[in-house]
MINU-775207 format. One line per field, with one value per atom (N, C-alpha, C, CB): x, z, y; atom name; residue number from 1. Coordinates in steps of 0.001 Angstrom, whole numbers, padded with zeros to 6 digits. Each point is the difference from the previous one (the first is absolute). Glycine has a CB too. Layout:
BEGIN
px: c(X;...) $
pz: c(Z;...) $
py: c(Y;...) $
zator: c(CA;...) $
dolum: c(NUM;...) $
***
This chain:
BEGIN
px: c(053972;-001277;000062;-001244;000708;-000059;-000604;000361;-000732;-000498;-001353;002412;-002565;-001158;-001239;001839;-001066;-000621;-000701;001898;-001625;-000326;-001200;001944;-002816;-001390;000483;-001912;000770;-001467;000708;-002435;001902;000638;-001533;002386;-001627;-000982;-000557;001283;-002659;-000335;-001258;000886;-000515;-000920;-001073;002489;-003355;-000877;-000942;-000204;000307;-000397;-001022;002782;-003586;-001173;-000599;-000942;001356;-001042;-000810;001307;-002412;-001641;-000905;000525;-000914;-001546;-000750;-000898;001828;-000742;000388;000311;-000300;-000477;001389;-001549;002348;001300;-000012;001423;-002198;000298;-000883;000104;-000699;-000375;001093;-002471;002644;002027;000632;000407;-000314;000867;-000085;000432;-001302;-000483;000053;-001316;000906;000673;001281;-001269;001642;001992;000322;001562;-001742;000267;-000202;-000313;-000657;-000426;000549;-002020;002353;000953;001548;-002035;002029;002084;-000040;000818;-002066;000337;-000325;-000571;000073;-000632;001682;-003566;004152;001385;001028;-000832;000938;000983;000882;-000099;-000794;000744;-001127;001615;-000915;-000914;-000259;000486;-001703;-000327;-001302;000900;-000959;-000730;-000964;001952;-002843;-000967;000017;-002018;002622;001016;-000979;003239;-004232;-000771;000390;-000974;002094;000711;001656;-001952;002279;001872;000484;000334;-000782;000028;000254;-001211;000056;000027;000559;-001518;002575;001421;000560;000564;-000297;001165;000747;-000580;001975;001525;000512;-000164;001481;000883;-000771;001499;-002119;-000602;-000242;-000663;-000218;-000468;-001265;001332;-001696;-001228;-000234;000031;-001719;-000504;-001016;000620;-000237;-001319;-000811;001190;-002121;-001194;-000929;-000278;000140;-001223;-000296;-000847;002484;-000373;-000027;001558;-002471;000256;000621;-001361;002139;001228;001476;-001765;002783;001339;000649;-000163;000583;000786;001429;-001247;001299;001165;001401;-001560;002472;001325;000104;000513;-000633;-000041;-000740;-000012;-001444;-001013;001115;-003519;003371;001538;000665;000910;000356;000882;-000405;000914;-001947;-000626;000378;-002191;002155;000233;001026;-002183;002473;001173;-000014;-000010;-001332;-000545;-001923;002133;-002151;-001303;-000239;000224;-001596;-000488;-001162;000710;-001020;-001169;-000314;000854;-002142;-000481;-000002;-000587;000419;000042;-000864;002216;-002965;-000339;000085;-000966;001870;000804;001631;-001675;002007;001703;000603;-000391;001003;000296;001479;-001583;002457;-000710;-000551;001303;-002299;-001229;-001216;000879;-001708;-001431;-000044;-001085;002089;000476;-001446;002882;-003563;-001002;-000841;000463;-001640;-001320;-000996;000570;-000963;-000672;-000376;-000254;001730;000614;-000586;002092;-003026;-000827;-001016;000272;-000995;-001428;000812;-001390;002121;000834;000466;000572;-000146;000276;-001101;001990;-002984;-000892;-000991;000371;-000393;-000625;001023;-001785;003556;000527;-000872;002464;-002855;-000409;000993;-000774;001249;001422;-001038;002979;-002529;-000514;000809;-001008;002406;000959;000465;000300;-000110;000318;001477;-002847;003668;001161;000036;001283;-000953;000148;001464;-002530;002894;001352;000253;-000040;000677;-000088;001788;-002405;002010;000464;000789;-001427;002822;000540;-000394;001106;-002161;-000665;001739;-003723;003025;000923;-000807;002343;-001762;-000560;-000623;002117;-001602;000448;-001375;003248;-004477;-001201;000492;-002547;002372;000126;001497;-002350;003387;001313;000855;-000210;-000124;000991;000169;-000729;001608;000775;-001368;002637;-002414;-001289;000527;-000956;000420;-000095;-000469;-000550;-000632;-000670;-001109;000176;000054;-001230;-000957;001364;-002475;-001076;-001058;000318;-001251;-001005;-001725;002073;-002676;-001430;-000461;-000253;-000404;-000600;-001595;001838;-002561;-001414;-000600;000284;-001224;-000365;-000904;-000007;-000653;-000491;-001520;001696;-001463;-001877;-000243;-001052;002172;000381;-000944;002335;-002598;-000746;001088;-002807;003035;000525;000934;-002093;000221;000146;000830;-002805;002855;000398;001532;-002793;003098;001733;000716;-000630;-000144;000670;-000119;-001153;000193;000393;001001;-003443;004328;000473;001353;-002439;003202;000722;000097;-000121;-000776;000014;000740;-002089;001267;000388;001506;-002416;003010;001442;001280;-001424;000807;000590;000523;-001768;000450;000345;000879;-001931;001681;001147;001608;-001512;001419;001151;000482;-000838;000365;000260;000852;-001883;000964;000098;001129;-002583;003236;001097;001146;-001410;001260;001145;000261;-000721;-000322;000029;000998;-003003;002476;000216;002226;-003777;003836;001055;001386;-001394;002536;001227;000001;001136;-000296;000359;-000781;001797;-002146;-000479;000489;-000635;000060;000635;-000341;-000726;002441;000121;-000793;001763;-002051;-000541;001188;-001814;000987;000843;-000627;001053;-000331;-000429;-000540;002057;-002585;-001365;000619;-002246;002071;000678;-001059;002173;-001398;-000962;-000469;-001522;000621;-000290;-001449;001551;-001844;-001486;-001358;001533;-002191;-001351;-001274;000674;-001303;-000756;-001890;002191;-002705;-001250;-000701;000390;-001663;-000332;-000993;000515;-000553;-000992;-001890;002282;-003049;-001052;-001296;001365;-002097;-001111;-001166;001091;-001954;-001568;-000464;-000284;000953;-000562;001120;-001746;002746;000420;-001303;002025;-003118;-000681;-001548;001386;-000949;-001595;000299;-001140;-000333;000053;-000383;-000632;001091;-000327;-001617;002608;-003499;-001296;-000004;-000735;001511;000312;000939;000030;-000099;001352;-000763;002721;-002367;-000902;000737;-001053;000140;000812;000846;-001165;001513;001263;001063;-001036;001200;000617;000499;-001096;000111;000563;000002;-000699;000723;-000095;000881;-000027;001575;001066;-000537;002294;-002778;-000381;-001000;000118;-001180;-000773;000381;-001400;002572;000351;000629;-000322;001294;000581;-000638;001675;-002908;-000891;-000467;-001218;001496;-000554;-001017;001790;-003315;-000886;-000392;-000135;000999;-000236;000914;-000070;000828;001193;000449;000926;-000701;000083;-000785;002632;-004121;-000890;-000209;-001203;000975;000083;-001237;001412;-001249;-001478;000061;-000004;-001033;000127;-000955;000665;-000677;-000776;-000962;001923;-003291;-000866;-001088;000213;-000513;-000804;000458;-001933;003311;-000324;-000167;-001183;001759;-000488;001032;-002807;003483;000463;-000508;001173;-001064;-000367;001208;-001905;001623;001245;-000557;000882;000383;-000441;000628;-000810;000390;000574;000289;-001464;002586;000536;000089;001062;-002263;000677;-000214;-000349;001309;-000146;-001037;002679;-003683;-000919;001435;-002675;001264;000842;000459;-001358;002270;000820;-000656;002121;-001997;-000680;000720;-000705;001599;000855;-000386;001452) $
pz: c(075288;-000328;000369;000372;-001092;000416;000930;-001604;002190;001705;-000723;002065;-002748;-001173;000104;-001892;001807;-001030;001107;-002366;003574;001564;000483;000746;-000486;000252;001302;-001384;001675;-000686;-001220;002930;-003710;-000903;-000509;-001099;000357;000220;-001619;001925;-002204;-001322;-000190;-000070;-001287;-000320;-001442;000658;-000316;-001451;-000313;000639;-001952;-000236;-001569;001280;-000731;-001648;000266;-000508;-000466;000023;-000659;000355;000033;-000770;000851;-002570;001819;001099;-000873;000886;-001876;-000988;000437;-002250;001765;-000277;001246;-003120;003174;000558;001275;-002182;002574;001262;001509;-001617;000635;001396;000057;-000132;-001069;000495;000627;-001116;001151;000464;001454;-002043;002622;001243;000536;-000517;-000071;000296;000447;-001500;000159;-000060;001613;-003820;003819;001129;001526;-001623;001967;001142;-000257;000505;-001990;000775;-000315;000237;-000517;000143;001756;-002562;003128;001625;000259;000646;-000970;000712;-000375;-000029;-000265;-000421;000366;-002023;003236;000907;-000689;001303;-002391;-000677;000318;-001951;002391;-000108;-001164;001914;-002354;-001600;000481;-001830;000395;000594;-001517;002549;-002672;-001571;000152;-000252;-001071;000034;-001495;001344;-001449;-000408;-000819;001726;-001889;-000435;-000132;000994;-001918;000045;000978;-001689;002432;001224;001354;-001326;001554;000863;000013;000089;-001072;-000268;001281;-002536;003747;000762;-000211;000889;-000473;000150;000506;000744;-001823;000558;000336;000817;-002252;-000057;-000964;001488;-002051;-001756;-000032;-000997;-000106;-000724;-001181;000876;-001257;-000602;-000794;001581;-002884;-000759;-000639;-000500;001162;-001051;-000597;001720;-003185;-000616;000164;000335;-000270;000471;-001634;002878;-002882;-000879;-000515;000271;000736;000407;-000018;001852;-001923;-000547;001943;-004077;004199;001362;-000302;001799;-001245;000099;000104;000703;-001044;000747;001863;-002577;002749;001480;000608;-000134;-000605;001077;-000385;-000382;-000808;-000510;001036;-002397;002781;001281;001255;-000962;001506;001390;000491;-000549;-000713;000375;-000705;000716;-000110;-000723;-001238;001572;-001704;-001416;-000043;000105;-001053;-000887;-001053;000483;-000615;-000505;-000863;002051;-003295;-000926;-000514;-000949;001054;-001279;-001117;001025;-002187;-001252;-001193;001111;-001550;-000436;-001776;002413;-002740;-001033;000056;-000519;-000507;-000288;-000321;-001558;002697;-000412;-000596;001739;-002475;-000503;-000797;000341;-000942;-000772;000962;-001560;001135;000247;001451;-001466;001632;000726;-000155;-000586;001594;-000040;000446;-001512;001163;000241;-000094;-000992;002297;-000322;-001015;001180;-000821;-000798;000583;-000580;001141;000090;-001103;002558;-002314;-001224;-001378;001092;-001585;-000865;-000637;001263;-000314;-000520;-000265;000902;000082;-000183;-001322;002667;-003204;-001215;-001011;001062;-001051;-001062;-000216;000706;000516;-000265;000833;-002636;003606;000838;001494;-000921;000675;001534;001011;-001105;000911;000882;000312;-000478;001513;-000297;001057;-000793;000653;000699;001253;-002257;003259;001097;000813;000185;-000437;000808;001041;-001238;002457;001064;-000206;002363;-002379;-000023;001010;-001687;001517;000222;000021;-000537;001276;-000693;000093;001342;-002794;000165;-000723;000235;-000334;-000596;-001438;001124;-001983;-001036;-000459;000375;-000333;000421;-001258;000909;000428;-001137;-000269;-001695;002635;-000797;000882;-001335;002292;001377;000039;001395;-000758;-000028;000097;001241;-001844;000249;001075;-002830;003941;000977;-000268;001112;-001657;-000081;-001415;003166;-003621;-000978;000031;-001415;001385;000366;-001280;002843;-002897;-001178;000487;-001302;001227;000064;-001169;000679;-000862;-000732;-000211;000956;-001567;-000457;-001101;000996;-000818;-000975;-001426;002304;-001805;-001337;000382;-001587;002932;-000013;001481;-001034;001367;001205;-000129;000323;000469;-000060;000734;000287;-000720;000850;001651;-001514;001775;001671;000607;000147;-001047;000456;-000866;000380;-000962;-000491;000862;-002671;003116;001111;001532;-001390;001296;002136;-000754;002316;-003240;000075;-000705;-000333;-000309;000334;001459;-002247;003034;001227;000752;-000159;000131;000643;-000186;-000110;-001139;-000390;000416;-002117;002420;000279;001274;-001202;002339;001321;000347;000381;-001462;-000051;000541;-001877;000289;-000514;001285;-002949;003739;001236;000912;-000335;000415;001442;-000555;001024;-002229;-000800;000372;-002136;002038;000167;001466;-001985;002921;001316;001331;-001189;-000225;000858;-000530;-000057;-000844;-000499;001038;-002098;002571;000854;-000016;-000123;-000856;-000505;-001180;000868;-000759;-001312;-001001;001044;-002054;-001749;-000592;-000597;000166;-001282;-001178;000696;-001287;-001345;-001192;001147;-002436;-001104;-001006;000436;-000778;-001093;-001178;000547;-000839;-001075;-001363;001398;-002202;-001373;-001237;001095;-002029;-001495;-000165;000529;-001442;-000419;000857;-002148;002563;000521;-000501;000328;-000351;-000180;000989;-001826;001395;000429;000206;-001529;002286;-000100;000682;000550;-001801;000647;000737;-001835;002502;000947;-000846;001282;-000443;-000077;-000382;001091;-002141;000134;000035;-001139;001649;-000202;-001391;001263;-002661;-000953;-000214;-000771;000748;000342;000226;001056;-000395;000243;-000911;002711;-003821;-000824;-000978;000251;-000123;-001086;-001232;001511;-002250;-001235;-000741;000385;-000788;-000249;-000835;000148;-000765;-001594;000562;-002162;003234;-000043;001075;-000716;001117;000568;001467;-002247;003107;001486;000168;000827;-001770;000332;-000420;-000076;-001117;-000531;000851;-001658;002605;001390;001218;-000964;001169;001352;001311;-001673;000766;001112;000270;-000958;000205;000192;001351;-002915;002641;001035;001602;-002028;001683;001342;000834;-000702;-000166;000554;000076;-000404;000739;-000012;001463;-002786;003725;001326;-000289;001138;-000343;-000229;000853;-000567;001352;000851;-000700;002575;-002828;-000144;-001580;002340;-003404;-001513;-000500;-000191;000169;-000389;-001449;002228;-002831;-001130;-000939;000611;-001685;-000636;-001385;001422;-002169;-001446;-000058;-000940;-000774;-000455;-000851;-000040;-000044;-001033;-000174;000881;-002151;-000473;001062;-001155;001009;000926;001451;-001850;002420;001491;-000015;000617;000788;000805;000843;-000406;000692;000681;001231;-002257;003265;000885;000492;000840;-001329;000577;000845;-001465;002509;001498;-000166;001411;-001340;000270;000984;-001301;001849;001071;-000166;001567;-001229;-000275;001339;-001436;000402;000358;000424;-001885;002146;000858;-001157;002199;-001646;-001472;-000016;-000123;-001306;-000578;000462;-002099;002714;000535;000581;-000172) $
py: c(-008211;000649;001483;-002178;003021;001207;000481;000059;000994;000215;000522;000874;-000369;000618;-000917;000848;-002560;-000790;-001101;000428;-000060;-000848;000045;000450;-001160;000574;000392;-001404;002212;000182;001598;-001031;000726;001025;001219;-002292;003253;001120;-000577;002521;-002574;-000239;001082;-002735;003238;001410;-000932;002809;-002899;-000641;001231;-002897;003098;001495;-000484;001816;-000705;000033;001243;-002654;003098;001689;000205;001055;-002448;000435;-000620;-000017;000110;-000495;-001442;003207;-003810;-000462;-002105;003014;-004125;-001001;-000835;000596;-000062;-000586;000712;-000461;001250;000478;-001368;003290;-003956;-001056;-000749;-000348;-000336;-000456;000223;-000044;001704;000261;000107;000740;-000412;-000163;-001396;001868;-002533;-001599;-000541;-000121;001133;-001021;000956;-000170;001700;000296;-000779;001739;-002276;-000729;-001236;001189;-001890;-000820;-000093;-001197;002116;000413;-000059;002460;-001737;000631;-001234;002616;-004127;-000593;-001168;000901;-000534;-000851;000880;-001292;002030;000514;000937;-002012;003332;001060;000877;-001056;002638;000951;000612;000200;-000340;000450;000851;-002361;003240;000732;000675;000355;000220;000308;001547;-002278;002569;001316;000387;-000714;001554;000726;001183;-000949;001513;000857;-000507;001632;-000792;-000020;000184;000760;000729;000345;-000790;001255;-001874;-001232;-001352;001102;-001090;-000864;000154;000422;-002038;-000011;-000201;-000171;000662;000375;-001493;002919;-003592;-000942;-001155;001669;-002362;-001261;-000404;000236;-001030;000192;000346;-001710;002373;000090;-000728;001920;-001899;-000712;000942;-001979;002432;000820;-000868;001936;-001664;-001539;000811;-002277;002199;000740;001495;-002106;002543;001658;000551;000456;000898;000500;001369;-001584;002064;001153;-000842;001589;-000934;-000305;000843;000251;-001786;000912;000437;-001428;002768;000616;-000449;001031;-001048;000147;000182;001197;-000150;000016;-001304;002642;-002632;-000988;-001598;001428;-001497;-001679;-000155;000411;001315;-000133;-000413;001509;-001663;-000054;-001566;001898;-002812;-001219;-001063;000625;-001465;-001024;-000096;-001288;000289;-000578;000613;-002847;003106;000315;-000779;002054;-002693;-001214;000655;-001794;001175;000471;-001658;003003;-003429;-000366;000105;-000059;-000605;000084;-001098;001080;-001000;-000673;-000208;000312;-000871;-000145;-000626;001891;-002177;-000859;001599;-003168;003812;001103;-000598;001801;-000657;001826;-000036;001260;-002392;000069;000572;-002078;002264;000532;000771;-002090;002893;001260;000636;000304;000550;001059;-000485;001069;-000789;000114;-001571;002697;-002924;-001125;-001144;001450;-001902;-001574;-000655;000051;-000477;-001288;000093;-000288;001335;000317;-000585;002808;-001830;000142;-001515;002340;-003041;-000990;-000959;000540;-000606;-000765;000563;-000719;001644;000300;000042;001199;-001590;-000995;-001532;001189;-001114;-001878;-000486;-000364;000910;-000901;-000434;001900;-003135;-000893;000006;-001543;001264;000207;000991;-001472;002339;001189;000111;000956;-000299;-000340;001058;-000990;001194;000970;000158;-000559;001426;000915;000289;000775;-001511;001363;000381;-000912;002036;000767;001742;-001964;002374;000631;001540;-001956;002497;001290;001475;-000873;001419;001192;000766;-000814;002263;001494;-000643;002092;-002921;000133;-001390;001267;-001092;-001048;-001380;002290;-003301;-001696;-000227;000359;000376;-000088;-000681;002072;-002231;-000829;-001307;001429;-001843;-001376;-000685;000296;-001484;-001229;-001250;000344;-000048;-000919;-001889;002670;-002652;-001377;000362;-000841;-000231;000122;-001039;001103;-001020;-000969;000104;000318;-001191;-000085;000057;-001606;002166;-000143;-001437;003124;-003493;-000989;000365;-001732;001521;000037;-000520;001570;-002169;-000997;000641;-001764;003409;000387;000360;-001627;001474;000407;001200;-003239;003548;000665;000876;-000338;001033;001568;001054;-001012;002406;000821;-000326;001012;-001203;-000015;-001658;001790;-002526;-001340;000072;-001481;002196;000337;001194;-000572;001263;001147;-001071;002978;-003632;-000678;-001468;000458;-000103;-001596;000741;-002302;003967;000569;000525;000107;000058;000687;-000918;001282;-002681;-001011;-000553;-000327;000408;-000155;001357;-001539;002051;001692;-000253;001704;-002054;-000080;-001025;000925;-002354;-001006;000107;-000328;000901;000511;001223;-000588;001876;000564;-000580;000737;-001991;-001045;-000668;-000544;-000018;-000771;000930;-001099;002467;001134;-000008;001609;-001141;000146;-001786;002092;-003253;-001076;-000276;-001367;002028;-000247;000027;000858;-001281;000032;000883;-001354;002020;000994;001002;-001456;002592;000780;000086;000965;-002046;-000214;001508;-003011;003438;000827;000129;-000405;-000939;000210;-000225;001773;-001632;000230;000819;-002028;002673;001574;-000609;001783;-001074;-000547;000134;000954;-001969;000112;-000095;-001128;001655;-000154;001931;-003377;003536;000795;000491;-000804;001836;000957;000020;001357;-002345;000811;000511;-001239;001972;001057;-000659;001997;-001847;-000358;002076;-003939;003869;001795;-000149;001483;-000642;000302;-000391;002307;-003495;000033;000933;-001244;001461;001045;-000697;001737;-000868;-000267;-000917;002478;-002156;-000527;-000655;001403;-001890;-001021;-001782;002480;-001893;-001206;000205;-000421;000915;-000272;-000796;002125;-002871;-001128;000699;-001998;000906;-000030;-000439;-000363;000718;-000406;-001322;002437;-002059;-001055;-001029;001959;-002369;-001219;-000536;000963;-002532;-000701;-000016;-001389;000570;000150;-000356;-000020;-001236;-000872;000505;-001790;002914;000854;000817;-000314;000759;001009;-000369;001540;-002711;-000914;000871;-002628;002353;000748;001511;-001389;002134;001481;-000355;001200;-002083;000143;-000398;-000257;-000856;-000260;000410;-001100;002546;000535;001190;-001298;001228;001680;-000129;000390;000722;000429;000603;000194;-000624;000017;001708;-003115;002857;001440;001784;-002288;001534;001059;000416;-001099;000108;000375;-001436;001710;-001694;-001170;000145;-000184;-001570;000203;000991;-002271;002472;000949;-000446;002440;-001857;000235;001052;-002296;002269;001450;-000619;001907;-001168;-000701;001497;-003273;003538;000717;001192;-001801;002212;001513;000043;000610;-001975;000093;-001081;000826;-000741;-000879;-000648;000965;-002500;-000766;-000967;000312;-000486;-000185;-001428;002739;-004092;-001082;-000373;-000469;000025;-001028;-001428;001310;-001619;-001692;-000477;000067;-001491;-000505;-001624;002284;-003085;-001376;-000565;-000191;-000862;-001076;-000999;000401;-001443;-001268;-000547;-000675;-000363;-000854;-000760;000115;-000758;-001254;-001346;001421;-001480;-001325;-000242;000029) $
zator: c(N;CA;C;CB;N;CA;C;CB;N;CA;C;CB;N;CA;C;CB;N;CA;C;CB;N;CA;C;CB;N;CA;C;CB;N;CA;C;CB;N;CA;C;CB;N;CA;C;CB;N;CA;C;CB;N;CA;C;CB;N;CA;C;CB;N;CA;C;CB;N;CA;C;CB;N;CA;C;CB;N;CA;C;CB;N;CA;C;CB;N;CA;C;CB;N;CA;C;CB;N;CA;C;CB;N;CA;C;CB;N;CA;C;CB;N;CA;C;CB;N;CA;C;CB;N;CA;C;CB;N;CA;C;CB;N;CA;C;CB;N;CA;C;CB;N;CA;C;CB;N;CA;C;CB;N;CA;C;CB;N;CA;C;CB;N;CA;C;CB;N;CA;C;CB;N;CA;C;CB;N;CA;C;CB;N;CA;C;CB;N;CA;C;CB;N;CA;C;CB;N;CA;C;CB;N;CA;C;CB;N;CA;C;CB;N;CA;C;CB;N;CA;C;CB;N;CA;C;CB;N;CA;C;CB;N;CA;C;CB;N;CA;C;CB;N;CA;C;CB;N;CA;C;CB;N;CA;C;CB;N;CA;C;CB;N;CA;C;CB;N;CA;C;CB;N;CA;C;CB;N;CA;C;CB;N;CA;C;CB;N;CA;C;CB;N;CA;C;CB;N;CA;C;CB;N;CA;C;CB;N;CA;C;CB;N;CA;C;CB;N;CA;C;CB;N;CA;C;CB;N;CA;C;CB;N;CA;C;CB;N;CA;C;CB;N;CA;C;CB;N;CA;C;CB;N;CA;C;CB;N;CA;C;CB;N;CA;C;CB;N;CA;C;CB;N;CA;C;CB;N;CA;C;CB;N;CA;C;CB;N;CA;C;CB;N;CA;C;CB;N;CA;C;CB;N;CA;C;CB;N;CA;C;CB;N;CA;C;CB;N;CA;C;CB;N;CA;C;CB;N;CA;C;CB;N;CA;C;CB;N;CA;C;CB;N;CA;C;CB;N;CA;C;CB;N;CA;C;CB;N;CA;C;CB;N;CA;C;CB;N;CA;C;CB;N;CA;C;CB;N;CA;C;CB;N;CA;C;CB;N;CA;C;CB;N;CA;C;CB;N;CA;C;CB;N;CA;C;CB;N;CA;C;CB;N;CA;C;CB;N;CA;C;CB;N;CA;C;CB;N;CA;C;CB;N;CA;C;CB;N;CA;C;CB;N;CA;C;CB;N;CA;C;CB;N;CA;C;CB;N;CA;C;CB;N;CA;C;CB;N;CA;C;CB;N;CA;C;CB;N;CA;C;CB;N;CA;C;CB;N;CA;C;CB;N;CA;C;CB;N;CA;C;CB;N;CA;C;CB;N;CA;C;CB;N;CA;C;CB;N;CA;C;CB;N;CA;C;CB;N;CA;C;CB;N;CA;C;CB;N;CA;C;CB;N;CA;C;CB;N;CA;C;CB;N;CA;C;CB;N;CA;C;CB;N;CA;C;CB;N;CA;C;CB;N;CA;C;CB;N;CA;C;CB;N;CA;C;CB;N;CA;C;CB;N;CA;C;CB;N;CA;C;CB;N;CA;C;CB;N;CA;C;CB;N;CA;C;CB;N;CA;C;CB;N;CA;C;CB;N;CA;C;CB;N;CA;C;CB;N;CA;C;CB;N;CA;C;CB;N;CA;C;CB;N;CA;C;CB;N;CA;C;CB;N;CA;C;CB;N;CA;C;CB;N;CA;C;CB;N;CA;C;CB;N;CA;C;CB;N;CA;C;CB;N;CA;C;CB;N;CA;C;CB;N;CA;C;CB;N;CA;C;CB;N;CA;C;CB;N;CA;C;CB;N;CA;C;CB;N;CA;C;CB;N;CA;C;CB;N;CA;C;CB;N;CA;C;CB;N;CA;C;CB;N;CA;C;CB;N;CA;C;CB;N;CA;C;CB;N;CA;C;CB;N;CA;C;CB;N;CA;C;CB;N;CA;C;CB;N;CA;C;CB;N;CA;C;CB;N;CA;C;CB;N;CA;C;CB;N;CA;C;CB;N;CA;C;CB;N;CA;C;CB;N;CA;C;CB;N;CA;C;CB;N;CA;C;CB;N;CA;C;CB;N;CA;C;CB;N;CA;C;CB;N;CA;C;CB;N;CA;C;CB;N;CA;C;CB;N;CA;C;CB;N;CA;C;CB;N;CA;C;CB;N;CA;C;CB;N;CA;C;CB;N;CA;C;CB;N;CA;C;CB;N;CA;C;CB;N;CA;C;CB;N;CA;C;CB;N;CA;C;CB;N;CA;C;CB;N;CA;C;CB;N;CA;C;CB;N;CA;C;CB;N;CA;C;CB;N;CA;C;CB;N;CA;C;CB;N;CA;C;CB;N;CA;C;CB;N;CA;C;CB;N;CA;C;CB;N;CA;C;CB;N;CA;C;CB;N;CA;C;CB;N;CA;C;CB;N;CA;C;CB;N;CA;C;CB) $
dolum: c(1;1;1;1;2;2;2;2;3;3;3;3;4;4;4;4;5;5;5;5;6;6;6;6;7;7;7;7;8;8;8;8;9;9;9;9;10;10;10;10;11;11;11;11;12;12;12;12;13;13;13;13;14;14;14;14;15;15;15;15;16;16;16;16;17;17;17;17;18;18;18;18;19;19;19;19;20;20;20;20;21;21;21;21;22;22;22;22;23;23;23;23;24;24;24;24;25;25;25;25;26;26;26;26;27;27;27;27;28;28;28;28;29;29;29;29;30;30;30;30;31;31;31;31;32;32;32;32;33;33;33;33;34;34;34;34;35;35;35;35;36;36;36;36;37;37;37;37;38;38;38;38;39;39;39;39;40;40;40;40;41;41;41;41;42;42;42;42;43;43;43;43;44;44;44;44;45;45;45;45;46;46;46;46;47;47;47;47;48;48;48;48;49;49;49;49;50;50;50;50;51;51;51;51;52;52;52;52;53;53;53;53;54;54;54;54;55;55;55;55;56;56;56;56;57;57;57;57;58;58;58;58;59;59;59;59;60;60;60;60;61;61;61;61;62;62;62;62;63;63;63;63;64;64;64;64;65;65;65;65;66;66;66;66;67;67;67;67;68;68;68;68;69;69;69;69;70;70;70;70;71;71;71;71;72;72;72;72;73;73;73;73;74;74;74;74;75;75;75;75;76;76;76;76;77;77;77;77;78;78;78;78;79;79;79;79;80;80;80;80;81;81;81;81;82;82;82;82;83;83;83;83;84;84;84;84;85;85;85;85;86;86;86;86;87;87;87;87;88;88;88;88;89;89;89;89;90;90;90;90;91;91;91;91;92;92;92;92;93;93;93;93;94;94;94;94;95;95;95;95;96;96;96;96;97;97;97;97;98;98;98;98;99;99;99;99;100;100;100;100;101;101;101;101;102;102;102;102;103;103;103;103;104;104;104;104;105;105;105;105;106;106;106;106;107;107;107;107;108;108;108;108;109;109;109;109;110;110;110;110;111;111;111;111;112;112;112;112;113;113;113;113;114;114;114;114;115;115;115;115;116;116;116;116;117;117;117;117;118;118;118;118;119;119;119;119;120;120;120;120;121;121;121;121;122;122;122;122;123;123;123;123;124;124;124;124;125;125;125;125;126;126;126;126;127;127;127;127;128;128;128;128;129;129;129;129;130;130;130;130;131;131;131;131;132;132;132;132;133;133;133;133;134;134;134;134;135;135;135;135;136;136;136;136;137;137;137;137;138;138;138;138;139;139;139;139;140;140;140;140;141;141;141;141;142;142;142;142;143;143;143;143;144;144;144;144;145;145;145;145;146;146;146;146;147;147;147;147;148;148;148;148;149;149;149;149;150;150;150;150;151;151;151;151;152;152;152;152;153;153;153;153;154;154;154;154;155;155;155;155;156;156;156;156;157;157;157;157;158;158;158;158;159;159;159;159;160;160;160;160;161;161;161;161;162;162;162;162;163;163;163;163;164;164;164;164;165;165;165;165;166;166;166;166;167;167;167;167;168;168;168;168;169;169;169;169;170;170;170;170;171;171;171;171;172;172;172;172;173;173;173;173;174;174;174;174;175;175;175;175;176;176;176;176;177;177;177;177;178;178;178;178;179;179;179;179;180;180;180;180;181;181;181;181;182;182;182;182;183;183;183;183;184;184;184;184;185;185;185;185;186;186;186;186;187;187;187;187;188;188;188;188;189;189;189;189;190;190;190;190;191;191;191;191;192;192;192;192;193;193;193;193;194;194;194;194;195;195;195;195;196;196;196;196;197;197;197;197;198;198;198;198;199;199;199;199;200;200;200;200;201;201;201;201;202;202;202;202;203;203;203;203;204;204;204;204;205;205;205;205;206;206;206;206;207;207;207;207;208;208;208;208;209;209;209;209;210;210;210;210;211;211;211;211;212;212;212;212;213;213;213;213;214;214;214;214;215;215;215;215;216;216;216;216;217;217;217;217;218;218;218;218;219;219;219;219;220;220;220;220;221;221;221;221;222;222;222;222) $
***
């Protein structure tokens, strides 16, 4: 075993926002420390520790070269069968193909974003009626899994380099989430479920004015 790889080992879990994954992350931190590794919630690139692994969860900055060098192995999420749906929020994305299953990466982070060896691949599942907030705590929840799967491992698995051809998912906009007037709900179901009510909520337009609607699920009928 490597001397690197011996607890208590140095673990950097990093997110540079302030947005939906940062209670996770505060979580997975307290219990990496509560399973005999010093880990620690690294707020910047900057605040990357030296000679351990890191973990970028849901960041939305590209870490450096230098900050990569600081440690053994560097770890990314992914949510997609990469080097398909490379970029920009492949969960939404997929779930407004109409995809229930959605596949997840962890992954090898480098300069070069979505392109590093693939460690483990795992699947989310959903039955079609999810909302936003109940498909982000059940990636969150598979993320920290998958952490704890890397961290519990003998030895630190290599991976295997990602094959097939690249695609691209673009960056999210505001209108990105307006409905359509003329098409019925069931027509835009996935639009709505994947609409944050706080942050890019769904809307439409009628007579010259915009109107902004909020989704939140009632109790089930079962």
């Amino acid at each position: 075993m490597q001397d690197w790889w011996k607890k208590p080992r140095e673990v950097s879990v990093v997110i540079d926002n302030d947005e939906w994954m940062l209670t996770y992350c505060k979580k997975l931190v307290d219990d990496i420390n509560n399973q005999g590794d010093n880990a620690y919630l690294c707020r910047s690139y900057e605040a990357v520790k030296k000679n351990g692994v890191s973990f970028f969860l849901s960041c939305h900055g590209i870490a450096s070269a230098e900050i990569l060098a600081r440690n053994h192995r560097n770890l990314v999420i992914h949510a997609s069968k990469l080097p398909e749906g490379r970029g920009w929020s492949p969960l939404t994305w997929q779930i407004l193909q109409g995809e229930n299953r959605i596949p997840v990466c962890f992954l090898e982070a480098e300069e070069k974003v979505d392109s590093g060896n693939i460690i483990y691949i795992d699947y989310l599942e959903f039955e079609g009626h999810e909302l936003i907030n109940e498909m982000r705590e059940a990636l969150a929840t598979l993320s920290c899994n998958l952490c704890f799967r890397f961290l519990d491992e003998e030895y630190p698995p290599a991976g295997v380099e990602q094959q097939g051809n690249s695609t691209y998912f673009p960056k999210r906009k505001p209108e990105d989430s307006q409905l359509d007037v003329n098409k019925t709900i069931a027509e835009q179901i996935n639009l709505l479920r994947v609409a944050d009510n706080e942050h890019y909520p769904a809307f439409f337009e009628w007579q010259d004015h915009f109107y902004r609607i909020r989704i939140e699920k009632m109790q089930s009928k079962k």
